[in-house]
C-alpha positions in Angstrom: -5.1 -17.5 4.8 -6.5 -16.3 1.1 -7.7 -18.4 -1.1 -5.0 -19.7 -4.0 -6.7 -22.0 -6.6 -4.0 -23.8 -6.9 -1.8 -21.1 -7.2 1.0 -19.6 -4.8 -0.2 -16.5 -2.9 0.4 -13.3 -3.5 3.8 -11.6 -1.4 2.7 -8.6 -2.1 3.6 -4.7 -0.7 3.2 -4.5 3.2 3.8 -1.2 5.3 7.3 -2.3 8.3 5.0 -1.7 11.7 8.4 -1.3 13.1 9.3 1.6 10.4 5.8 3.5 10.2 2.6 3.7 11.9 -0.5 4.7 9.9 -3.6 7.0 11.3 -6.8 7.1 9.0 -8.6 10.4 9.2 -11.7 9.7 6.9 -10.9 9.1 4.0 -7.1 10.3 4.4 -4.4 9.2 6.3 -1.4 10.4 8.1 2.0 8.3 8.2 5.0 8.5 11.3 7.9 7.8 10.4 8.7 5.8 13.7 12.6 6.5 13.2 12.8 10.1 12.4 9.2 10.7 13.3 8.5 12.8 10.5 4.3 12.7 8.9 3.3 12.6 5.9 -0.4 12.9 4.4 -1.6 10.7 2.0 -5.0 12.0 0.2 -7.9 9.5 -0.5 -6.3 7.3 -3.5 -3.3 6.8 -1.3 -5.0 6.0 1.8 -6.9 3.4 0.1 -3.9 1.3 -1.6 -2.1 1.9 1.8 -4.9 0.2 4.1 -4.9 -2.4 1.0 -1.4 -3.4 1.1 -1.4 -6.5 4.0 1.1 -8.4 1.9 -2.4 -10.2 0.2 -1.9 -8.1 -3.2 0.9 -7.9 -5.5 1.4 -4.6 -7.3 -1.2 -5.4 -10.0 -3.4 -6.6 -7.5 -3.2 -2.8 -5.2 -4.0 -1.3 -8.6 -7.2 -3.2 -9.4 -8.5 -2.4 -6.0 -7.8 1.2 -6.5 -9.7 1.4 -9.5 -12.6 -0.7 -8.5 -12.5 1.9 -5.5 -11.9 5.2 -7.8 -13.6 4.5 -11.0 -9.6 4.9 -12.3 -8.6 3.5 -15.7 -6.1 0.4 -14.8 -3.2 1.7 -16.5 -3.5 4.7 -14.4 -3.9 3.1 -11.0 -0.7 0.9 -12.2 1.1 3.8 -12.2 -0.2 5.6 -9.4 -0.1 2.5 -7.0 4.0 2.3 -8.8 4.5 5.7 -7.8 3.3 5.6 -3.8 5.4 1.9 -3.4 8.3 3.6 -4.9 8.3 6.5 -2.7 7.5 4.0 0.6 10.5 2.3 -0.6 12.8 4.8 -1.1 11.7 5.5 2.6 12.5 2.2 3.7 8.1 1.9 4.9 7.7 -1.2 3.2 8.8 -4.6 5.1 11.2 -7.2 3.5 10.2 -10.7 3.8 7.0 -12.7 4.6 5.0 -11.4 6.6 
C-alpha cells in the first residue's frame, strides 16, 4: 500500500485487464484490445506512463514520472500523459473504480 502522509491516496489512471492486455517490446509496447482484438503501438514516452499507471498516480503524478524519465518540461508531459488517457478512454482501456 503507498505511503500517504497523512493524505488520501492517489486513484489514479489504471489500464481494465479485462479490456486490454499490454506487451513491452524494449522500450515500446504493443496493446490488444481484448474485445475487438485490435493492437496498437505505443513508442517509448507512451510505454513508460502506460507501465506507470497502476492506479498509484493521479494525472499529475504520470506526468512527473514521464519527465523525470524523458528529460520533458512538466507542462509538456501534462499534456502528453492528457492526451494518451484521453485516447485509452475514449477506448474504454482504462478501469472504473478502485482497483
Amino acid at each position: 500500500m503507498p505511503r500517504t502522509h497523512g493524505r488520501r491516496a492517489a486513484r489514479g489512471p489504471r489500464l481494465d485487464p479485462d479490456r486490454v492486455a499490454v506487451a513491452y517490446c524494449g522500450d515500446e509496447a504493443v496493446l490488444l484490445d481484448l474485445t475487438t482484438y485490435a493492437t496498437t503501438a505505443a513508442n517509448r514516452t507512451a510505454a513508460l506512463v502506460l507501465g506507470a499507471a497502476d492506479g498509484s498516480r493521479d494525472e499529475a503524478g504520470l506526468a512527473r514520472t514521464l519527465a523525470a524519465a524523458c528529460g520533458l518540461p512538466r507542462r509538456r508531459a501534462r499534456a502528453d500523459v492528457r492526451r494518451l488517457l484521453g485516447a485509452l478512454r475514449r477506448r474504454g482501456a482504462l478501469a472504473r473504480g478502485p482497483g
